[in-house]
N, C-alpha and C positions, 0 to 999 in steps of 0.2 A: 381515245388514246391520250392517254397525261402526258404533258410534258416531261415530267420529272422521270418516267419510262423510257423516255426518247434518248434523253440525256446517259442514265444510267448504261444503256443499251449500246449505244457508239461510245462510251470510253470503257465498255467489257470490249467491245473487238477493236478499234481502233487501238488499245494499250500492249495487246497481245499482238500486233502485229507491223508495229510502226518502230520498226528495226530492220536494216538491210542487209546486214548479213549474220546466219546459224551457222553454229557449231551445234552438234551432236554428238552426245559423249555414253557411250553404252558398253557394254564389257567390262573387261579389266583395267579400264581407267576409272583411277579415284573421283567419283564427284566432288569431296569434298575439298578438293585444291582452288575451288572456285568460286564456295557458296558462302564463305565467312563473312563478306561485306557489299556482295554484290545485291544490286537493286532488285525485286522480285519482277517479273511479268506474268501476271494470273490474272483470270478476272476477278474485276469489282466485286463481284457479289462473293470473293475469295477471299478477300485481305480488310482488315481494316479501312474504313472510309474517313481516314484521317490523311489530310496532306505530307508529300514525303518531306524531309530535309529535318531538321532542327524541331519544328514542330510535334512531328510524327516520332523522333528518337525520346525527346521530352516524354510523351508520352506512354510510349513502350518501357521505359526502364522505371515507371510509377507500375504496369502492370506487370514487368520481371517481380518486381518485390512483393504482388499481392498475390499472383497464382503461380510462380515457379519454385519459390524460396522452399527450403525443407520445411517451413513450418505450416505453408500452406494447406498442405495434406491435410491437415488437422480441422478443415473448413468445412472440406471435404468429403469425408470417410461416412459424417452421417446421414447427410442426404444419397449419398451413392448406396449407404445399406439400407436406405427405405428403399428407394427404387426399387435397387434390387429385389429386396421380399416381396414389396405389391406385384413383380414380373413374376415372379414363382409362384406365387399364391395366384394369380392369375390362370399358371400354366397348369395348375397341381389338377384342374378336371381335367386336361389332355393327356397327360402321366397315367391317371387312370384307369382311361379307355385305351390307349393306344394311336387316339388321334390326333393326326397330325396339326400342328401348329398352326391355325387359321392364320392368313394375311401376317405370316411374322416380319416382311419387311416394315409395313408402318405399325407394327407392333414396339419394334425396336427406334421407328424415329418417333414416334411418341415416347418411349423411355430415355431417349438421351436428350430430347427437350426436357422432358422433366426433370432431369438433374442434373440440367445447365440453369433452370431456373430456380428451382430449391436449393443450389448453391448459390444463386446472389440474395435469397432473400434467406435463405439460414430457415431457422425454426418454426418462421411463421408462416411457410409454406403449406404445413398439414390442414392450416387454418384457409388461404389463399386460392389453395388449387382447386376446392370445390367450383369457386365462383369463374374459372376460366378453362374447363376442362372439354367442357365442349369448342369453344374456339380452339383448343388445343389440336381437338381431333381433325381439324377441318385446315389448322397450319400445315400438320407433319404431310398431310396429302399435297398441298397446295405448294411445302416446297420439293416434293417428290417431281411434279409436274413442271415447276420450273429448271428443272434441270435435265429432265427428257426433251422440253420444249429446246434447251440452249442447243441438245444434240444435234439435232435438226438444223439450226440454226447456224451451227460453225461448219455445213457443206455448201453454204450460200454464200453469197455478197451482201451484208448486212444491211447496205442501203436498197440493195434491190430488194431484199425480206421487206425491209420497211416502207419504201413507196409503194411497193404491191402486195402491201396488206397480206402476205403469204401466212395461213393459218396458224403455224407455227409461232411468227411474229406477235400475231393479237396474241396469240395464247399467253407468251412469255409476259406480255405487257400486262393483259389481264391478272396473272397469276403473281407476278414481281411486284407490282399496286396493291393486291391483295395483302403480300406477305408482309412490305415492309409498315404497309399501314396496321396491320394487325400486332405487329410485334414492337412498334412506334409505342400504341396505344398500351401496351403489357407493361413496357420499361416505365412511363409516364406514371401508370398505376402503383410498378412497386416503388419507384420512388419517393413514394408519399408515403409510404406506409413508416410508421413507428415501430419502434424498438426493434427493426432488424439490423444489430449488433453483431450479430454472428454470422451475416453474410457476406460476400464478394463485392455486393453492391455498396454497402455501408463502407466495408474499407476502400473504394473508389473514392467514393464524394467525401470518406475524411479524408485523402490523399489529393484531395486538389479536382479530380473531375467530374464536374458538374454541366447542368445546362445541357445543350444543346453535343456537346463532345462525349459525353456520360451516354445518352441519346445514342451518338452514332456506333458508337464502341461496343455498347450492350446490343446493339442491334445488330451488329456482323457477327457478333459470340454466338448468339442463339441463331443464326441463319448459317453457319460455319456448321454449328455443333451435330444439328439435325441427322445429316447423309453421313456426314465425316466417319461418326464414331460410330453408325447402326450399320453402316455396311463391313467397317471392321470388324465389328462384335457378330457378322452374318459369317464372314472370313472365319473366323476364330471357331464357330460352331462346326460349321463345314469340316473343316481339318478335322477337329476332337473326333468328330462322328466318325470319320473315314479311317482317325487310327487309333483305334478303342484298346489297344495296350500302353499308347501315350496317356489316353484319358484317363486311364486307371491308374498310373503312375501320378499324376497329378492330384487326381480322387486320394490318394493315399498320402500324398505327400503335403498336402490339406486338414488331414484330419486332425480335429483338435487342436487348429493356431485361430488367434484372434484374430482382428482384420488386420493389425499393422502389424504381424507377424505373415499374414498373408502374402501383405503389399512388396516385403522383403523378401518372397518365396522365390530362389533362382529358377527354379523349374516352370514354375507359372510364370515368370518375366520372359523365361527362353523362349516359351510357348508362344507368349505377346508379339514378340520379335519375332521368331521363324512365322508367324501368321503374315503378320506388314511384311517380310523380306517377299515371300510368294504371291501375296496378293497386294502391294503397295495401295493403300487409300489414291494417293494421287500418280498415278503410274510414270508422270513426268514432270520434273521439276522444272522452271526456266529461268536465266539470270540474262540480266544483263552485266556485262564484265564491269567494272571502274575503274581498271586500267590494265597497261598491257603484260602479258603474262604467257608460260609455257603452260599449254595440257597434254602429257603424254606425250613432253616433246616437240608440239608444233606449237608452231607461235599463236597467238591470238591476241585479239589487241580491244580496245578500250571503245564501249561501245556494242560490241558485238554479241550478241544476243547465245547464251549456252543452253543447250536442250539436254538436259541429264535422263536418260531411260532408266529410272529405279528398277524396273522391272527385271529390265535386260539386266543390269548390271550383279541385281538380286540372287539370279538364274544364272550366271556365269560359274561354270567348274574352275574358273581362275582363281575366282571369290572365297568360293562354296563347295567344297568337297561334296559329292551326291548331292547336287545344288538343288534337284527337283524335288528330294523328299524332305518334309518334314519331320526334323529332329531337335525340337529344342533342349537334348542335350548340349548341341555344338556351342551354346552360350554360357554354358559352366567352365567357371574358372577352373587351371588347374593348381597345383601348390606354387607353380612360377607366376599368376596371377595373370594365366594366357588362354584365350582361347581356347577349348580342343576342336571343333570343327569350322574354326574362322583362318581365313587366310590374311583378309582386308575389309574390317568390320565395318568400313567407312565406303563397304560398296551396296550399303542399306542406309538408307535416311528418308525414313518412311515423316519424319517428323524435320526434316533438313535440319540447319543446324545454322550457328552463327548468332547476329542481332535480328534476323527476321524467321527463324525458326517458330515452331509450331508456341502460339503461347498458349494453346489448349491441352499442349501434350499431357502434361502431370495430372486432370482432370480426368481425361480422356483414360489414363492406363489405371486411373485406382478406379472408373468407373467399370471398366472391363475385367479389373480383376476379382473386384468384390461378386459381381454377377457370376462371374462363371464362378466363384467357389461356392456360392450357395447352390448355382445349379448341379455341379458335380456332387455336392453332399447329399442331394435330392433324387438326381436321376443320372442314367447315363442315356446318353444322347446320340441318336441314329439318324441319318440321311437315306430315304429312301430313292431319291433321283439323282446319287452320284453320277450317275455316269454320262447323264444329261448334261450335267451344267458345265459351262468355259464361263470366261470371264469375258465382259464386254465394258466398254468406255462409255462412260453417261457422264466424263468429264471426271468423274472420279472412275475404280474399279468397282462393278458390280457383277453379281453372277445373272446367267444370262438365260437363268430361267428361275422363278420361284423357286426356293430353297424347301423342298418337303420335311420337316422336320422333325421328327418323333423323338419322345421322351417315354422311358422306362422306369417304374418307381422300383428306388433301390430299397433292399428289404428295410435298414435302419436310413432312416432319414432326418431331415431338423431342418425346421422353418427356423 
């Protein structure tokens, strides 16, 4: 058992729970009256492993400019349309047969690593990814498990896990030693590499971080990115599949844009959004306050720890008019520049919002959109275990059984 396991492990639960008094805020109360500058509480293996205060600010507003900015996007779009295509071209023998999608959850954490990591090294990926592909396959699993293992682990007393060696515990340490040494040694590697110019990593180290902080930053990105966006992008299938007159709305209203014509698609953005509003990546947000404040009217004061239920608040007919079904119409403006099925659009923040908002977000939604429009111009997409699945807590929102997957080849199609 490493040390550096030990350590990582008591400041994930120690950090999450070394506040003495919650608030819980779910319904028709605004989360966002409380998330703008308040301190995060998540685990470690959740945020940045950069120190908070001055340090930590310095360094988030170098990464606002290189993955948020409008121009970003443009880092982006290529490595998200290879992905893409090798996922399709991948899927195109199960299209078909009629067979279901083998193993598509670390199907999809292998694709959103790999286009978290062909976007820091840009072009030279096509060249790079031969030589680390099999490690690759053996990450997406390995952080699959360290996150089932945390499950387990947050109905215990973390020190009694740890002096009694509770299975769970080796596992996490085993598997957390694994991942960050394995992903250590990836950053190391692209580091060195030349003439990648046109990636994410290149405009870091021109931007000032380097060393050992370059190191930690790149390493919570790709350990962030893995579950984050493959269980979204499982969310997002789900739906299309269950209501195959939205999908076709979508299928059509796709056909014949480029990608950054895409990327601007309201219909497809709505989609994005009513998917996270029902199934939120992180079903709970937690702040701690910085000073004192009304929520909903009651007081709340500085220090004290806010539990936001995205969920609940997602699901609120307060919110959300027919709050349970999805409609990504309700996110199309109308000629007053309003809403038409939003009441309190700030009662979803699948991505929070403020200075510690998601800095993956912008990544994250062109890598999901480019994918599903090549898949929609390829096939239309059927769930055969609807009626199976709920959703269950692995720290983030997962479905709570294998997701059966089936894909149908539309007569015209286009890789």
């Amino acid at each position: 058992m490493s040390q550096r396991s030990e350590r990582l492990f008591l400041r994930y639960y120690y950090s999450s729970f070394a506040v003495s008094t919650r608030i819980l805020i779910g319904g028709s109360t605004a989360p966002s009256t409380c998330l703008e500058d308040s301190a995060p509480v998540v685990p470690r293996l959740r945020q940045p492993v950069i120190k908070d205060g001055q340090e930590w600010l310095h360094y988030r507003r170098i990464l606002n400019k290189i993955m948020l900015s409008p121009n970003s996007v443009n880092l982006m779009i290529k490595p998200c349309h290879n992905a893409a295509e090798d996922l399709i071209s991948n899927w195109k023998s199960f299209g078909n047969s009629g067979q279901v999608i083998p193993d598509l959850e670390n199907q999809l954490y292998l694709w959103s690593i790999e286009v978290l990591l062909a976007t820091l090294i840009g072009s030279l990926w096509n060249d790079y990814k031969h030589s680390v592909l099999d490690e690759l396959q053996v990450l997406s699993r390995t952080l699959t498990r360290i996150f089932e293992h945390s499950v387990h682990l947050s109905r215990v007393s973390p020190r009694l896990a740890m002096l009694a060696r509770f299975p769970s515990w080796c596992g996490f340490v085993t598997t957390a030693d694994y991942a960050l040494s394995a992903v250590s040694r990836l950053v190391e590697d692209m580091a060195k590499l030349e003439n990648a110019e046109d990636g994410l990593l290149h405009q870091m180290m021109a931007n000032g971080i380097r060393g050992a902080v370059l190191q930690r930053i790149v390493v919570d990105l790709i350990l962030a990115a893995g579950d984050t966006t493959a269980y979204s992008m499982q969310w997002l299938m789900f739906l299309l599949a269950n209501n195959p007159e939205v999908q076709e709305k979508i299928h059509n209203a796709l056909g014949g844009l480029e990608e950054k014509e895409v990327l601007r698609d309201s219909l497809l953005k709505g989609a994005i959004k009513e998917s996270l509003r029902l199934y939120p990546t992180a079903p709970f947000l937690t702040r701690v306050l910085p000073q004192d404040t009304l929520l909903g009217g009651y007081p709340a004061y500085k220090g004290e720890l806010v539990v936001i239920s995205l969920y609940s608040c997602g699901r609120d007919e307060v919110n959300f008019p027919r709050a349970q079904e999805f409609l990504p119409e309700r996110w199309l403006r109308n000629e007053k520049g309003e809403f038409e099925g939003v009441i309190n659009p700030n009662a979803t923040l699948p991505f929070a919002m403020g200075v510690r908002s998601c800095i993956g977000k912008q990544l994250a939604v062109t890598q999901m959109s480019i994918t599903i429009d090549k898949l929609l111009k390829n096939f239309k997409i059927q769930c055969l275990n609807t009626n199976e699945i709920t959703m269950k807590l692995r720290l983030i929102s997962a479905p709570s059984k294998p997701l059966q997957m089936r894909l149908i080849r539309r007569s015209t199609t286009c890789y």
